[in-house]
Backbone as JSON, one array per atom type, in Angstrom:
{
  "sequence": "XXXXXXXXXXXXXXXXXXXXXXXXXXXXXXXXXXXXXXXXXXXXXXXXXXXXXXXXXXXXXXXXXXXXXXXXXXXXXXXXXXXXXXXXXXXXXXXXXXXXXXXXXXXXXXXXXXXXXXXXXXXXXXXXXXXXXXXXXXXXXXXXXXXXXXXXXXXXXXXXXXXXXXXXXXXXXXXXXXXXXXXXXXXXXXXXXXXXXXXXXXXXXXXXXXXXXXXXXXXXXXXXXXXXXXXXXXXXXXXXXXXXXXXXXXXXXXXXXX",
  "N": [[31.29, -15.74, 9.27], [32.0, -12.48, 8.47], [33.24, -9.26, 10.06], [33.7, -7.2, 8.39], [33.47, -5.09, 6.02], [30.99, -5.23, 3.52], [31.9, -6.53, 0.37], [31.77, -4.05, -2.94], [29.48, -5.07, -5.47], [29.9, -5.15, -8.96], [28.37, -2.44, -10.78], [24.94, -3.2, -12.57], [23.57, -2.85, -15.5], [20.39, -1.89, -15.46], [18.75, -2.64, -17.27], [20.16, -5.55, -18.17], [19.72, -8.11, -17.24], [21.18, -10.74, -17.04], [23.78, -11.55, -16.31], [23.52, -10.43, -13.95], [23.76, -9.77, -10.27], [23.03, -11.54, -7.35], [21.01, -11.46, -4.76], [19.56, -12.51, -1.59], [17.19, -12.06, 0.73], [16.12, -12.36, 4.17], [13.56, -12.28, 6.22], [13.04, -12.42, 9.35], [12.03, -11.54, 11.93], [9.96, -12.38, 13.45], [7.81, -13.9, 15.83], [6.39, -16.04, 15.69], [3.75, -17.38, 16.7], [2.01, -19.57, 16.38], [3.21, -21.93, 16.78], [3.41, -22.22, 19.33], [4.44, -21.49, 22.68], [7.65, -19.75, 23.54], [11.1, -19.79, 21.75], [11.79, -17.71, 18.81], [10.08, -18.44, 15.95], [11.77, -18.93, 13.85], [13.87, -19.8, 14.79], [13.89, -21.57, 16.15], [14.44, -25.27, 16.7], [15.62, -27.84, 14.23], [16.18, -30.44, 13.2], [18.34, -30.73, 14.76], [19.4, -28.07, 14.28], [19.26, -24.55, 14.07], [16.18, -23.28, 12.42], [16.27, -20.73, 10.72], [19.18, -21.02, 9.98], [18.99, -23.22, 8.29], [17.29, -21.93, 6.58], [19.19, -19.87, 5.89], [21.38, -21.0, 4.62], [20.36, -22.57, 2.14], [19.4, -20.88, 0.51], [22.0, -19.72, 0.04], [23.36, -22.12, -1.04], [22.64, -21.48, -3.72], [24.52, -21.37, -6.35], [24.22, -18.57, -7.74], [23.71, -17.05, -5.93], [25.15, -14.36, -4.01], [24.87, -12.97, -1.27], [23.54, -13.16, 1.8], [20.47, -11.42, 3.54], [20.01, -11.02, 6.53], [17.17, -10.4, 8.52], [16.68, -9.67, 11.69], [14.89, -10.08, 15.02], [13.9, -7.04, 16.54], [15.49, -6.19, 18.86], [17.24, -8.21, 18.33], [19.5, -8.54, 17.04], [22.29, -9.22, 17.45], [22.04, -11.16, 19.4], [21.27, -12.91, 17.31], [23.59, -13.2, 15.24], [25.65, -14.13, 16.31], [24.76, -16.44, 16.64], [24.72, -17.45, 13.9], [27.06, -16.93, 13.64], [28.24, -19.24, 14.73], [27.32, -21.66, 13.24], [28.67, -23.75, 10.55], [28.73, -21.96, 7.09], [28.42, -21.54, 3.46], [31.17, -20.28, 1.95], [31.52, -18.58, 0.15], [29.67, -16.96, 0.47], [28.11, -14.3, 1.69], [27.32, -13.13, 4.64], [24.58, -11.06, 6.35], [23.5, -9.08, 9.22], [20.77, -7.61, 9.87], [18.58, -5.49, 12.12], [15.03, -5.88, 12.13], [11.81, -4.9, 12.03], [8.52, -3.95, 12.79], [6.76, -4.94, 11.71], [6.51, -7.72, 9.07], [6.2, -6.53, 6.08], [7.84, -4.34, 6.9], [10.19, -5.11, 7.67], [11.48, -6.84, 5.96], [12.06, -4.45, 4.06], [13.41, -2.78, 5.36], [15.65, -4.85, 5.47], [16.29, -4.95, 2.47], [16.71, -1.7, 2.12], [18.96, -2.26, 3.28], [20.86, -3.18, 1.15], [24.05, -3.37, -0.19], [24.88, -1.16, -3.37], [25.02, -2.88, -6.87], [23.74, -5.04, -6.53], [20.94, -6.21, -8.03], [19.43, -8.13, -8.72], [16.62, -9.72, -6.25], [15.75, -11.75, -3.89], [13.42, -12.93, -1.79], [12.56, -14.1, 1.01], [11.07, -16.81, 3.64], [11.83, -17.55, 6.57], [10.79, -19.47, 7.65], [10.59, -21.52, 5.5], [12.68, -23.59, 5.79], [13.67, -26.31, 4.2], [13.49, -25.3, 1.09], [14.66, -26.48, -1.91], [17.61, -26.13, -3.61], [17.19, -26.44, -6.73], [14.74, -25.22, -7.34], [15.6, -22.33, -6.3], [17.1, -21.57, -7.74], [15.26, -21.58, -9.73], [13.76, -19.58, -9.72], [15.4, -17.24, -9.59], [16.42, -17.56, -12.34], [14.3, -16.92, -14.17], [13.93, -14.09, -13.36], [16.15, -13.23, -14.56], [15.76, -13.77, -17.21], [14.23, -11.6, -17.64], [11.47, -11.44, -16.12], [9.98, -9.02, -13.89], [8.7, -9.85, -11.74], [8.72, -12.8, -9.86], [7.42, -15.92, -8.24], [7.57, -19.1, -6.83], [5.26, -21.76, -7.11], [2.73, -24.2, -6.24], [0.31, -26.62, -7.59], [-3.43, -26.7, -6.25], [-4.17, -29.17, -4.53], [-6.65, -29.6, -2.62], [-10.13, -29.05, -2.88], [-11.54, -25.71, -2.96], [-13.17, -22.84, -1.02], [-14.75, -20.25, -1.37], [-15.83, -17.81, 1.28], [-18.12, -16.19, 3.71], [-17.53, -14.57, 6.4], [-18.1, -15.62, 9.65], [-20.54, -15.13, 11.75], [-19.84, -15.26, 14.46], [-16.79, -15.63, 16.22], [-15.76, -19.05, 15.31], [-18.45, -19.7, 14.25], [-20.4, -21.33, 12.27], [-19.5, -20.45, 8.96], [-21.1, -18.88, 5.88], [-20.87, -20.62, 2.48], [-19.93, -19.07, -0.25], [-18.86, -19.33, -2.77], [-17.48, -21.21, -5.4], [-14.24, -21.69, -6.28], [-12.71, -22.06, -9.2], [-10.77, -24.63, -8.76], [-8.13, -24.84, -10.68], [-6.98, -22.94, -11.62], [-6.18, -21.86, -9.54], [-3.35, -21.43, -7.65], [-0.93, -22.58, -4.52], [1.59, -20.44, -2.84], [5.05, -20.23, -2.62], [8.17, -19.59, -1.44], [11.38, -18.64, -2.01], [10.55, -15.78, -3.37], [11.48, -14.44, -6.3], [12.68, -10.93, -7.55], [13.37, -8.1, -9.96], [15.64, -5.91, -8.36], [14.83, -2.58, -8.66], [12.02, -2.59, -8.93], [11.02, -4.2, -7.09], [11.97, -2.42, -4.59], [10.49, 0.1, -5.73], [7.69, -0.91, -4.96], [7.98, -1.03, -2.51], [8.19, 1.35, -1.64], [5.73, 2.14, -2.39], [3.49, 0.95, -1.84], [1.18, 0.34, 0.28], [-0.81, -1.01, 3.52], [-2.62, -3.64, 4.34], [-0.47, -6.46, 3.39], [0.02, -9.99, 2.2], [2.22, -10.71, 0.73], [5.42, -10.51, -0.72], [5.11, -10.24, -3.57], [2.5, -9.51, -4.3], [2.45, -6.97, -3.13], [4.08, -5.95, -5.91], [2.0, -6.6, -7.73], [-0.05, -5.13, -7.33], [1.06, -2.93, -8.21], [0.36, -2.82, -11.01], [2.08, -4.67, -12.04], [3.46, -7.29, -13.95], [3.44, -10.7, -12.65], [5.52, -13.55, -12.54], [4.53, -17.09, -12.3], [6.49, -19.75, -11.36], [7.06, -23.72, -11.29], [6.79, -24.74, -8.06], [8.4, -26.42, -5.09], [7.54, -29.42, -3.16], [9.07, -29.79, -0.3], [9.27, -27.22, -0.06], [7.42, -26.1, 1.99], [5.8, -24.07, 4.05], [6.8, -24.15, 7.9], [4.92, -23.72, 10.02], [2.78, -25.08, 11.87], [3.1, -27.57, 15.1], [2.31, -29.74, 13.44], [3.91, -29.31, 11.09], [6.46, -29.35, 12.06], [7.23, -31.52, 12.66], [6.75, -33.15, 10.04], [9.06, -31.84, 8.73], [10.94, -32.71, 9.78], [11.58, -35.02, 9.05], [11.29, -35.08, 6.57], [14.32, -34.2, 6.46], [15.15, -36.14, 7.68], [15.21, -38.02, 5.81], [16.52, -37.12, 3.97], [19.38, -36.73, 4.78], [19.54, -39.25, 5.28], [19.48, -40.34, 2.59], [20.8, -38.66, 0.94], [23.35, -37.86, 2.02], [23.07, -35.27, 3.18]],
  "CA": [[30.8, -14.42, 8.94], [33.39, -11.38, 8.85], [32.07, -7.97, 10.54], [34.35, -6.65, 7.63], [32.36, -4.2, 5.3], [31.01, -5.97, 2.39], [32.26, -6.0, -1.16], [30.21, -3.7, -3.44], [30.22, -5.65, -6.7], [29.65, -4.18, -10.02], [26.91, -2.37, -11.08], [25.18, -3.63, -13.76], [22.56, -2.23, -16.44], [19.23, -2.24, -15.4], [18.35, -3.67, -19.02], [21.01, -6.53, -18.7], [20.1, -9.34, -15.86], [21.63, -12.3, -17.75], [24.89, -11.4, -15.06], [23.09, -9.69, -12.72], [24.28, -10.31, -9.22], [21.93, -11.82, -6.75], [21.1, -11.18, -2.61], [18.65, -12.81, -0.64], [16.24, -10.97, 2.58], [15.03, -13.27, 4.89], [13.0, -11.33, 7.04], [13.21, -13.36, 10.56], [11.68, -10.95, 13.17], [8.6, -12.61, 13.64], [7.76, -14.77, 16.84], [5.85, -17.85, 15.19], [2.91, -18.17, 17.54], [1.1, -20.77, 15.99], [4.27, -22.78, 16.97], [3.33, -22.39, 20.77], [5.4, -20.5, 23.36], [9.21, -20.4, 23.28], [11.62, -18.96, 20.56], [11.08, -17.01, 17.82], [9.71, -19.65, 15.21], [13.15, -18.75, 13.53], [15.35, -20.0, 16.01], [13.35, -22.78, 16.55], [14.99, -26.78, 16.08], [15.25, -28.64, 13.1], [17.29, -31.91, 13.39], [19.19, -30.21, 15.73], [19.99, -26.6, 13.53], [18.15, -23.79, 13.91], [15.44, -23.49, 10.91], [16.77, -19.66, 9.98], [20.41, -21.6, 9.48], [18.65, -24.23, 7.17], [16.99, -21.3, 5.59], [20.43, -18.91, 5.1], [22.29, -22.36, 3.74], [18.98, -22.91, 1.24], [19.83, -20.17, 0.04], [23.65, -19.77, -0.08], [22.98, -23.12, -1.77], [22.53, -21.7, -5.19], [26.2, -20.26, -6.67], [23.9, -17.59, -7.81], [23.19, -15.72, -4.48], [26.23, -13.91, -3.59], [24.81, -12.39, -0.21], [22.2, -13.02, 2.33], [20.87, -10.34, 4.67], [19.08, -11.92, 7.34], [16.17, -9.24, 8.7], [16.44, -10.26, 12.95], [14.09, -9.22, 15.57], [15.02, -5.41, 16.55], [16.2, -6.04, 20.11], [17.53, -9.52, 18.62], [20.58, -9.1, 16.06], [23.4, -9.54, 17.9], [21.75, -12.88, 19.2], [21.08, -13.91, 15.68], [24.95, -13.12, 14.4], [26.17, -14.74, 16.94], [23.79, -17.71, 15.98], [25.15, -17.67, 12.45], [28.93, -17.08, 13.58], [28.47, -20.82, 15.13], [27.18, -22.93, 12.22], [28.72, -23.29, 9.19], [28.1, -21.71, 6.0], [28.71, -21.54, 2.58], [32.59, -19.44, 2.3], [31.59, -17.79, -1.27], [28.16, -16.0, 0.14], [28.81, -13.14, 2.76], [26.24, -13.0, 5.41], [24.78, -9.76, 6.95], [22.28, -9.25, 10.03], [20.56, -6.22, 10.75], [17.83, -5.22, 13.04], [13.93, -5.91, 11.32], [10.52, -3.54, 12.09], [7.48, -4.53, 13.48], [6.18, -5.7, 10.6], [6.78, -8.3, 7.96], [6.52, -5.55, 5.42], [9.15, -3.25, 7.21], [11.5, -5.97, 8.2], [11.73, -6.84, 4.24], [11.99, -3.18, 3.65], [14.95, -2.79, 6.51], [16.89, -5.59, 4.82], [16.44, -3.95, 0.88], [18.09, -0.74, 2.37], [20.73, -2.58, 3.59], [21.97, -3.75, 0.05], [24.91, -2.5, -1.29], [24.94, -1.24, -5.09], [25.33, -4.13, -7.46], [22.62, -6.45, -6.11], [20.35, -6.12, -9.15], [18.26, -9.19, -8.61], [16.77, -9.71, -4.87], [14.81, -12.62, -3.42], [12.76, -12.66, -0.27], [12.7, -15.93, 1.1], [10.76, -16.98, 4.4], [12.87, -18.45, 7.35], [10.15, -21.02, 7.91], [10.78, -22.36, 4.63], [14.1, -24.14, 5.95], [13.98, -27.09, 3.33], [13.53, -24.91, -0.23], [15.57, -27.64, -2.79], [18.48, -25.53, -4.51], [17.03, -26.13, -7.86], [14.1, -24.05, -6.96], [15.66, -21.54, -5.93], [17.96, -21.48, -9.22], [14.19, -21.44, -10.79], [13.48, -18.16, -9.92], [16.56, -16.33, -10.17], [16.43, -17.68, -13.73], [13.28, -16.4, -14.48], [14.1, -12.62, -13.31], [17.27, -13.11, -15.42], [14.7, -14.21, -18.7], [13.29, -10.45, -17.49], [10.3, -11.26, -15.3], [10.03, -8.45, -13.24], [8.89, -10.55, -9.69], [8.49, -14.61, -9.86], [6.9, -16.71, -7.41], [7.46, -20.57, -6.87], [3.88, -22.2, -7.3], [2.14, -25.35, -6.52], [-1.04, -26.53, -7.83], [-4.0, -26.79, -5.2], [-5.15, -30.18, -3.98], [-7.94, -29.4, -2.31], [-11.45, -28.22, -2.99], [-11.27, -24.28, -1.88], [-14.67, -22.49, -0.85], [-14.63, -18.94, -0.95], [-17.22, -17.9, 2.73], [-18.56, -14.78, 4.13], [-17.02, -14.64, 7.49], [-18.79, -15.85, 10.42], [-21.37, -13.98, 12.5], [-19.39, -15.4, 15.98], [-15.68, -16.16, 16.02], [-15.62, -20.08, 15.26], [-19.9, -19.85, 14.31], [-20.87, -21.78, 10.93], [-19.35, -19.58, 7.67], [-21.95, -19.64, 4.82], [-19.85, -20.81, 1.11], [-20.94, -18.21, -1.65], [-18.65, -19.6, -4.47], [-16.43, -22.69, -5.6], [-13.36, -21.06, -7.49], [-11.88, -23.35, -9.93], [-9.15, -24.43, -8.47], [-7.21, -25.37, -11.97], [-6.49, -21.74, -12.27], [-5.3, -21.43, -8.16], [-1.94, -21.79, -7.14], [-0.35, -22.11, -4.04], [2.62, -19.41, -3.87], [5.54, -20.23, -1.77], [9.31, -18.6, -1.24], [11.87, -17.92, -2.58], [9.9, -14.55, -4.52], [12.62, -13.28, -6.84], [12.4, -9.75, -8.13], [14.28, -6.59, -10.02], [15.51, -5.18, -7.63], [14.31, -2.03, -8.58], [10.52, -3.32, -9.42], [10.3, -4.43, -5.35], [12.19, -1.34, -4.12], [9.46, 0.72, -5.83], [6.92, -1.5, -4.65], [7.84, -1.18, -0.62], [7.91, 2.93, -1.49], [4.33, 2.62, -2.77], [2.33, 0.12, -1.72], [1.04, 0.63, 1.95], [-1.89, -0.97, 4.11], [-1.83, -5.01, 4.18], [0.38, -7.62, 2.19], [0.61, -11.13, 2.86], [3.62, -11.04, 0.2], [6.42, -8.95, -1.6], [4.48, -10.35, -5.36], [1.5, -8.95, -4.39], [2.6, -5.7, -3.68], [4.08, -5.76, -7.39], [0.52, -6.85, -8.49], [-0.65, -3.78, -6.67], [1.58, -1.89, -9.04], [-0.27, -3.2, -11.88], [3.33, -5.22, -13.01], [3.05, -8.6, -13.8], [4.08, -11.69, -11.65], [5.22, -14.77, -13.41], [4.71, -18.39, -11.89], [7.22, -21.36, -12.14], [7.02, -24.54, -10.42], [7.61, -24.67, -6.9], [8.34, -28.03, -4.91], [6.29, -29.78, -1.97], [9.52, -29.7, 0.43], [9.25, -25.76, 0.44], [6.08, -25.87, 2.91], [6.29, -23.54, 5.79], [6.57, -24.74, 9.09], [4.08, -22.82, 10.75], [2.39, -25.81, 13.31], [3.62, -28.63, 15.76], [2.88, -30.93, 13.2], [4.81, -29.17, 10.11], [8.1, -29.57, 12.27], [7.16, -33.08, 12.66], [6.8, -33.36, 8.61], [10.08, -31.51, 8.26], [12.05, -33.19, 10.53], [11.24, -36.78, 8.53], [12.37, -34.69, 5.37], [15.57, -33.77, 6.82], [15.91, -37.34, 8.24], [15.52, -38.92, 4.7], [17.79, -36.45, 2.92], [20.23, -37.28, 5.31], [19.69, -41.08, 5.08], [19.37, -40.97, 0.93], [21.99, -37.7, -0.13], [24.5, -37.14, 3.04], [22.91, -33.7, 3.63]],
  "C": [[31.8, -13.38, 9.42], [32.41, -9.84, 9.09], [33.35, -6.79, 9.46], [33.42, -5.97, 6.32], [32.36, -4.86, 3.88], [30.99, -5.71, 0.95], [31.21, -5.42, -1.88], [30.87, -4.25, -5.06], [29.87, -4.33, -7.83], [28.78, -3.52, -10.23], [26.8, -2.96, -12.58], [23.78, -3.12, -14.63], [21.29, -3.19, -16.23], [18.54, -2.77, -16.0], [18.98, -5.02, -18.96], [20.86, -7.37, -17.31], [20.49, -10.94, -15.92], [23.28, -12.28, -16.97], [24.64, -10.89, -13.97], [23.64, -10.39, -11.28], [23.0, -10.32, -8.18], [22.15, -11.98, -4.82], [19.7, -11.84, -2.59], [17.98, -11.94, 0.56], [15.97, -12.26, 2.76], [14.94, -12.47, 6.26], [12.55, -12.39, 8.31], [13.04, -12.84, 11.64], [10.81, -11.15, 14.11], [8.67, -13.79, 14.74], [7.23, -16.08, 16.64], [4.62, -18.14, 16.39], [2.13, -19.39, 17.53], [2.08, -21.88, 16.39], [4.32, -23.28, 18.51], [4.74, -21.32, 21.64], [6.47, -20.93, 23.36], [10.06, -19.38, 22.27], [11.47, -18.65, 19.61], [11.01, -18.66, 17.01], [11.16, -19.93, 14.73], [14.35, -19.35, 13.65], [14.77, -21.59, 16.68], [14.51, -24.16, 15.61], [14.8, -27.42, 14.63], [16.5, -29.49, 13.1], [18.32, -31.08, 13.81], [20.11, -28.65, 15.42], [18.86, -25.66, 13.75], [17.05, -23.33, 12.4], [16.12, -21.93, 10.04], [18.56, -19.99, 9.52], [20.55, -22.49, 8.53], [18.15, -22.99, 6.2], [18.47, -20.27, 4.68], [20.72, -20.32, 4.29], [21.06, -22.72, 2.38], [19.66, -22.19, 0.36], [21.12, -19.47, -0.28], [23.84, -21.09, -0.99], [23.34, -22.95, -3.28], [23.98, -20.52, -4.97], [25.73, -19.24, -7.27], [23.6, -16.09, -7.24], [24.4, -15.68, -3.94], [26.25, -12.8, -2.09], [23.46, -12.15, 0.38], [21.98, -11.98, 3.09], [19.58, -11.07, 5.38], [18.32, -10.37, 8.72], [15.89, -9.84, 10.61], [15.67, -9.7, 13.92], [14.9, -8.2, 16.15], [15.62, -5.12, 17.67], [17.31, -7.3, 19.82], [18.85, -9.4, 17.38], [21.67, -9.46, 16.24], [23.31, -10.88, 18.21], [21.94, -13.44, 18.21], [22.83, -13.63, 14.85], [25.47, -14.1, 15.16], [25.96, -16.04, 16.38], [24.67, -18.52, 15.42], [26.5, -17.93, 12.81], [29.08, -18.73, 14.12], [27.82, -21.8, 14.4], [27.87, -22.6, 10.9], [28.09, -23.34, 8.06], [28.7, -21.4, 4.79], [30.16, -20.16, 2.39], [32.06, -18.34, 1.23], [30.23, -16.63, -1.1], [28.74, -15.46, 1.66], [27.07, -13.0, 3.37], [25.7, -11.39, 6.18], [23.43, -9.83, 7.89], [22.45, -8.04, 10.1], [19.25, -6.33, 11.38], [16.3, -5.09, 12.1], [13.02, -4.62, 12.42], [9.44, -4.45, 13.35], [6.5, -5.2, 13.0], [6.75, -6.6, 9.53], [7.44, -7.28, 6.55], [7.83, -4.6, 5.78], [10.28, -3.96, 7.66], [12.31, -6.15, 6.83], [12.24, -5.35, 3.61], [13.72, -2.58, 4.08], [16.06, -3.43, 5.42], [17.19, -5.13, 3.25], [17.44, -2.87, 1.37], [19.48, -1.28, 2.72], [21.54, -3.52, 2.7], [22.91, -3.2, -0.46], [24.12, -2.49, -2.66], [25.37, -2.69, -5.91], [24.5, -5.13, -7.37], [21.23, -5.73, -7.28], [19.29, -7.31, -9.55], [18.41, -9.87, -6.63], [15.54, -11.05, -5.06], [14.57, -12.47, -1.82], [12.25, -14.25, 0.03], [12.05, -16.14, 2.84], [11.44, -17.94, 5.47], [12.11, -19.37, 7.5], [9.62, -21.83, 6.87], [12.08, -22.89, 4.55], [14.4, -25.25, 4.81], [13.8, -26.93, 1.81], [14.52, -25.67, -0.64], [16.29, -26.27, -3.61], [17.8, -24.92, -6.18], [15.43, -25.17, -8.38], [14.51, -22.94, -6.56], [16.47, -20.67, -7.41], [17.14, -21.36, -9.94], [13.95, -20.17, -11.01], [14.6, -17.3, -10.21], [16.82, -16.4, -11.72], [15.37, -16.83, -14.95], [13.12, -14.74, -14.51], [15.2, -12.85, -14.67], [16.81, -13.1, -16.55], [14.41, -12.92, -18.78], [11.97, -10.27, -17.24], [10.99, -10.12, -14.11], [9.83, -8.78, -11.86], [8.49, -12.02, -10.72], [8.19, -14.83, -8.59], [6.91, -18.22, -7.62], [5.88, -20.96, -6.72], [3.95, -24.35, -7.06], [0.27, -25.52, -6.44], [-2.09, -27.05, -6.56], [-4.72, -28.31, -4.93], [-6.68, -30.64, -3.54], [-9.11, -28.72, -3.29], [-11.01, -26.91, -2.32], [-13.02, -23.65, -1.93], [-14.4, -21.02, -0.47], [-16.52, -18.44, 0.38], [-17.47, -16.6, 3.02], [-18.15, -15.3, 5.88], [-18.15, -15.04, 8.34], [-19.83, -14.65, 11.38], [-20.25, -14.16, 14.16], [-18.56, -15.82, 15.77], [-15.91, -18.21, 16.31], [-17.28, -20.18, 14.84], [-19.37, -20.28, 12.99], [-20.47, -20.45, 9.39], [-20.18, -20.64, 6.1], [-21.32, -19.53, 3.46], [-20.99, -19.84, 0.22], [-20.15, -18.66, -2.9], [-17.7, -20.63, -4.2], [-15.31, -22.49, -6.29], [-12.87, -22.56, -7.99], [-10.64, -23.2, -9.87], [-7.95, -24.73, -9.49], [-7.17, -23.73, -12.35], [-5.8, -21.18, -10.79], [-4.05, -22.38, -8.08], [-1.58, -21.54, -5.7], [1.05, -21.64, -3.85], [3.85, -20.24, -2.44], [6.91, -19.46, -1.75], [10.32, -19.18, -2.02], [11.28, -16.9, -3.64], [11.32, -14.15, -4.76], [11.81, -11.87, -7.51], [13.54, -8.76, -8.79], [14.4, -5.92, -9.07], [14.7, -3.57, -7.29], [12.78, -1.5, -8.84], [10.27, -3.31, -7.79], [10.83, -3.12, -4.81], [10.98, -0.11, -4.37], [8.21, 0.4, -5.19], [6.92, -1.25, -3.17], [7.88, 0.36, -0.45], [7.07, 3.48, -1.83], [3.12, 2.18, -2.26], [2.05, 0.35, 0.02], [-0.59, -0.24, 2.2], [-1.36, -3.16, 3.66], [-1.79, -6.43, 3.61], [0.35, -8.49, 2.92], [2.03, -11.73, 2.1], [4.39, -10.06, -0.55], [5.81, -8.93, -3.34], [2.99, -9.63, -5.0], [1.04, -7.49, -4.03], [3.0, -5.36, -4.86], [2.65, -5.8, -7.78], [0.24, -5.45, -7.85], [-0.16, -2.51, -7.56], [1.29, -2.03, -10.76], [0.99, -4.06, -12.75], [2.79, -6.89, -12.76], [3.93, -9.94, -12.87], [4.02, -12.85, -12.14], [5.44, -16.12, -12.01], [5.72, -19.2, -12.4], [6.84, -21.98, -11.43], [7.41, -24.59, -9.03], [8.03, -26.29, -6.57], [7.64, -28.23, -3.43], [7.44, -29.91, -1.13], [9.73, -28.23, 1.09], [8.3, -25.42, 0.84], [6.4, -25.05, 3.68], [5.98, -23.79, 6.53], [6.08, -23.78, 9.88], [3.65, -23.85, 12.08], [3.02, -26.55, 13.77], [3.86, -29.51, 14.54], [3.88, -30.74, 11.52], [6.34, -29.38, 10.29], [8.07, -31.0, 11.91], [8.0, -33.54, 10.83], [8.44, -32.95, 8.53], [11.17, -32.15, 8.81], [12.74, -34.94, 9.78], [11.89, -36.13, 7.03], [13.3, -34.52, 5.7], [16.15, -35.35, 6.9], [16.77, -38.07, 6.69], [16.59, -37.98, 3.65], [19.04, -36.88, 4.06], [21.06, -39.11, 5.06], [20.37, -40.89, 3.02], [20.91, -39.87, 0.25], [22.82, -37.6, 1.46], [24.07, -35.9, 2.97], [22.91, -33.44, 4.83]]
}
């Protein structure tokens, strides 16, 4: 990573994203509690890399994304460059850390301002989705490029889901009022691509709280197309999702030299 000011590419017509040039956010400010005490979830192990170094490389991955900006906690960016300056990474994608918010929302928000001109298709990508497969990620960027305004990777729901009326006593009996059919639910996972200037509007309108950057678009009454996602882009949120991920890492190792 060069602390050399980064190229501003072309611009390119807001009508025309069949060349559009593509950046990544990964918004990485967040502590991971569900993970137990210790380092930010972020910064946390994964077969011996930190998971926000599996997530930049995920994403440097596709020859489409020509620049990540990695969103670090706001006392924590110098740590996190540093990080980065000691693993390697893809030569052709230019890395950039700046300082995130206090929120999810404003960390994502942070890293948007800090795109140069030319970035004309953006994805927001979750650091504790370290094992996103390339050709997912090449799904969505394809999909803005078609002229979806945001995309979301999708997988279909397994389970039974039970929509509940909250409990009367934290952990007391919640009573089920409906059964949605789950053959019309999806779960959503990361890499969200977007127009850039579709989510930029979206983080200068939408206020009060998101659990994602597509559902502030929905909030803007724009539409949000689904593609396929894949079952290695889980997020490692508990003890035992490292576990899981660590056994994917092993066997891509064992089966592709990754």
């Amino acid at each position: 990573m060069s602390d050399d000011p980064l190229p501003t590419p072309s611009p390119n017509p807001a009508s025309d994203r069949t060349t559009a040039r593509t950046a990544a956010v990964i918004p990485a400010a967040g502590r991971g509690v569900r993970l137990g005490p210790g380092a930010p979830k972020a910064l946390r192990t994964l077969g011996g890399t930190p998971m926000l170094v599996h997530a930049v490389r995920a994403m440097a991955d596709s020859r489409a994304v020509s620049l990540v900006v990695v969103v670090a906690p706001p006392d924590g960016a110098a740590e996190v460059k540093s990080l980065l300056d000691t693993h390697a990474l893809p030569e052709r994608t230019d890395v950039l850390v700046v300082p995130g918010g206090e929120s999810r929302q404003e960390s994502v928000k942070l890293g948007l301002d800090a795109l140069p001109p030319g970035y004309d298709i953006v994805l927001v990508h979750d650091a504790a989705r370290p094992l996103v497969p390339v050709d997912t990620v090449d799904a969505v960027i394809e999909a803005v490029r078609d002229g979806a305004p945001a995309v979301v990777p999708v997988l279909p729901l397994s389970d039974t889901v039970k929509q509940v009326e909250p409990a009367a006593a934290p952990g007391g009996p919640e009573p089920v009022v409906a059964t949605p059919d789950r053959s019309l639910l999806r779960a959503v996972q990361t890499p969200q691509g977007f127009d850039r200037a579709t989510l930029e509007h979206a983080h200068a309108t939408v206020t009060g709280n998101v659990t994602d950057d597509a559902g502030m678009v929905e909030q803007l009454g724009t539409t949000v197309v689904a593609v396929p996602g894949h079952e290695e882009a889980f997020k490692v949120t508990r003890p035992l999702d490292l576990v899981l991920a660590e056994a994917v890492l092993a066997r891509r190792r064992l089966n592709d030299g990754f």
